[in-house]
C-alpha positions, 0 to 999 in steps of 0.5 A: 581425474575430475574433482570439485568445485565449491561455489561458495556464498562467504556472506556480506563481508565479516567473518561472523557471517561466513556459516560453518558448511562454508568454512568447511569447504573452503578448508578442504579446497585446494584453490580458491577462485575469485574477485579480490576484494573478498579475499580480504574477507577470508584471508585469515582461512587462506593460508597455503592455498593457491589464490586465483584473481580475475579480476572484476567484471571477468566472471566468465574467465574465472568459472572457466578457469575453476574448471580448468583446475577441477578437470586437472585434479583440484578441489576448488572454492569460487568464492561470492560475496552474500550468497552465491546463487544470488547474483553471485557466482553459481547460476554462471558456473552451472551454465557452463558445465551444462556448456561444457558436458563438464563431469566436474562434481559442482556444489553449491554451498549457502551464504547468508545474503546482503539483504538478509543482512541489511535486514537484520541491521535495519530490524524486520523490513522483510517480514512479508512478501519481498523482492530483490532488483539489481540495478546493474544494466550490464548484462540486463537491459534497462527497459527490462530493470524499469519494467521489474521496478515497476511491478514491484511498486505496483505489487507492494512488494518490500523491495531490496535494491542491489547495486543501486549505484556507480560512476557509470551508473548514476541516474538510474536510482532517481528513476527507481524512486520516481517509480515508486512514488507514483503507487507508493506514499513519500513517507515509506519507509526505505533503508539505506545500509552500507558495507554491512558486517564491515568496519564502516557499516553504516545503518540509516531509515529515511523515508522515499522522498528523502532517497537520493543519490548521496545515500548509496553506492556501490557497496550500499543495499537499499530496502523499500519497505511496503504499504504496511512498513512502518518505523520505530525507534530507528527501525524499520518493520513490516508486520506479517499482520499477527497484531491484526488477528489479535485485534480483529479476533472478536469482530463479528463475521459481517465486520470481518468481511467489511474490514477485508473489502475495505483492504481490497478497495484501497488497493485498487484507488488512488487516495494519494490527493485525498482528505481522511474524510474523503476516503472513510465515504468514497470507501463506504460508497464503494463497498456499497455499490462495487463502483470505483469511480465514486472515490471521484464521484465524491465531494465533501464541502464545510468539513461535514463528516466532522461536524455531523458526526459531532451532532450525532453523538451530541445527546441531542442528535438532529432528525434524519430526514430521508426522501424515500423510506428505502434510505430508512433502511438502509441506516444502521438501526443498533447505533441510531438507536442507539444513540437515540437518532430520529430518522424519518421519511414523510413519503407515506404521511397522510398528509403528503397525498393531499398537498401533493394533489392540491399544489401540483407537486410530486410526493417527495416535494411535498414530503420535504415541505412537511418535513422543514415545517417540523425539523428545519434543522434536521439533516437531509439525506436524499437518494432517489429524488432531485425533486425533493431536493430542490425543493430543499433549495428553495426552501433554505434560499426562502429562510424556511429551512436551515439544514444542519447537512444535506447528503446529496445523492439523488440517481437518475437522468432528469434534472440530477445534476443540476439538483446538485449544482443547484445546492453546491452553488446556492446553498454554500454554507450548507454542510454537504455531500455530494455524489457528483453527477447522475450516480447515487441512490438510496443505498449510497445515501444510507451508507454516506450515513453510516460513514459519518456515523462511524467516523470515529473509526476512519483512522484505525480504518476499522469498518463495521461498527453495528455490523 
């Protein structure tokens, strides 16, 4: 008469990790079945009991061989290291009774996994989405293993690396790695533990340029933590964003919904290469516009969020001037006022219809001649008109205009480029942004303002001050 098989997850290899279900059914087993380096794990429970060793690599002898002893009447333990549906014994033992049309009672009992282990030695890698690749390219083609390493990296997910090593397996490692660094930052963290719950367990955090072949083994789990991993006192924690709640709590609705957009726009850039600075304006650009291809687009030149934002909280802020009012509006008007900002557009000045007419010039140049006669230190912030702001040019190159920053981000096709180029190669010791190219606009001016304006929350990356 048919009896049973146990498949049974025994745990990482202490007897502290082996759960009481998993003790019990080892104890009303009447054979236990398997490799032999776990009997060691267990040895003291074993006594009186028959042990059957396959050896390694022979997982389909010893399924066949537990159903051997269950049709003949035994209650059988196969016994896996960690938990046995986790490349363990169980998925096998059930194909084969599937195979088999076996009536042999099969029950899979739970162990607590190596990466859950590893985990609770390393502090709380796993506190958010996670995955587990093995390495093993046995029985799995590696084409298939490199295309699962790279949906992980590309997905941030925390990843727990199995069998990261071996005599015959010894490159494989440095690809994983080389992977990963291509989405990921070389300062991730990763965890390195090896023989968990053993007499030579060993616990290490290093980051994932530091990960190379001499951490692991076969006996090692890897844990590469996500984009949100951080370390502290030799730990490694990926937060579930509990502390973000907290913090963002107040934030008003409008702030929330930048904060959100921000977290969607990194995660579809490349910032790998770029300044803070560079990233706080190419995001605020790109919230502005939808358009992903500005985090290219944007240059900055003479450190100018810096220094503007330092002018800007001065007490004696310099006057805003825009080449059309649509730029005016755009400017957050609580923090401008707040800190007591001018901004000002000449467009509809009375006075800029007559010299435009007497000087055979367009409305916008005129309107900058005005504005440098009045503020010709005033920061310059330009969206529509490559006219003004060559104007602009000439009138820093002549010494009339000593602009303490210029926002260039004029749109258009005639003349708008080379506008751009005209400042970023004859006025080079002007503080400056530059939307490269044909792109630009009053709205991706106004926000180039508020990002400076808000410069102080890059590092946080907190958006939405004023909002």
């Amino acid at each position: 008469m048919a009896k049973k098989i146990y498949s049974i997850g025994i745990g990482p290899g202490n007897e502290k990790f082996l759960t009481p279900q998993a003790l019990q059914a080892i104890q009303e087993s009447e054979v236990i079945v398997g490799y032999s380096f776990y009997f060691e794990h267990i040895k003291q429970l074993s006594g009186g009991k028959e042990l059957i060793d396959t050896g390694m690599k022979k997982e389909r002898e010893r399924a066949a061989k537990a159903f051997e002893l269950a049709e003949a009447g035994n209650t059988v333990a196969v016994i896996s290291s960690g938990d046995s549906g986790v490349y363990g014994m169980a998925p096998l033992l059930w194909e084969m009774k599937a195979e088999k049309v076996s009536e042999v009672d099969l029950e899979v009992i739970p162990g607590i996994s190596a990466m859950f282990a590893a985990a609770s030695k390393l502090g709380a890698p796993l506190g958010h989405d996670f995955c587990s690749i093995s390495m093993s390219d046995l029985l799995t083609p590696w084409e298939k293993i490199e295309k699962r390493i790279v949906a992980a990296a590309e997905a941030d997910f925390v990843t727990t690396v199995y069998n990261p090593l071996s005599k015959g397996r010894f490159w494989q490692l440095m690809r994983l790695r080389e992977l990963f660094l291509e989405v990921r930052s070389p300062e991730t963290p990763v965890g390195i533990a090896r023989n968990v719950g053993r007499e030579d367990e060993s616990i290490e955090v290093i980051t994932l340029a530091e990960l190379d072949t001499s951490k692991a083994d076969m006996f090692t789990v890897i844990v590469i933590g996500n984009s949100q991993t951080f370390r502290n006192q030799g730990k490694m924690i990926t937060p579930r964003g509990y502390y973000a709640n907290k913090n963002e709590s107040n934030d008003k609705l409008g702030r929330k919904i930048m904060n959100e957009s921000f977290q969607t726009i990194l995660e579809n850039i490349d910032i790998s290469d770029k300044s803070l600075a560079h990233i706080w304006v190419a995001l605020h650009c790109i919230h502005t516009t939808a358009d992903f291809k500005l985090n290219e687009s944007v240059e900055l030149t003479n450190g100018v969020v810096e220094q503007l934002h330092e002018k800007f909280y001065s007490g004696k802020p310099p006057v805003i001037v825009t080449d059309v009012s649509m730029v005016t509006r755009g400017i957050r008007r609580a923090t401008a006022n707040k800190l007591g900002l001018q901004i000002k557009c000449y467009l509809d000045d009375e006075r800029v219809a007559a010299m435009a007419s007497e000087k055979n010039i367009t409305r916008t140049q005129a309107g900058i001649r005005l504005a440098v006669e009045e503020h010709p230190d005033a920061i310059f912030a330009f969206g529509n008109a490559p006219t003004a702001l060559i104007e602009l040019i000439k009138l820093v190159r002549n010494g009339k205009a000593n602009p303490a920053g210029v926002i260039a981000a004029p749109v258009g096709f005639v003349n708008v480029k080379e506008s751009k180029w005209q400042l970023k190669y004859g006025c080079p010791d002007v503080p400056a942004v530059f939307v490269n190219g044909r792109k630009g606009g009053s709205n991706v001016a106004a926000t180039i303002i508020n990002a400076i304006l808000s410069w102080k929350e890059a590092e946080e990356m907190h958006p939405g001050e004023g909002l």
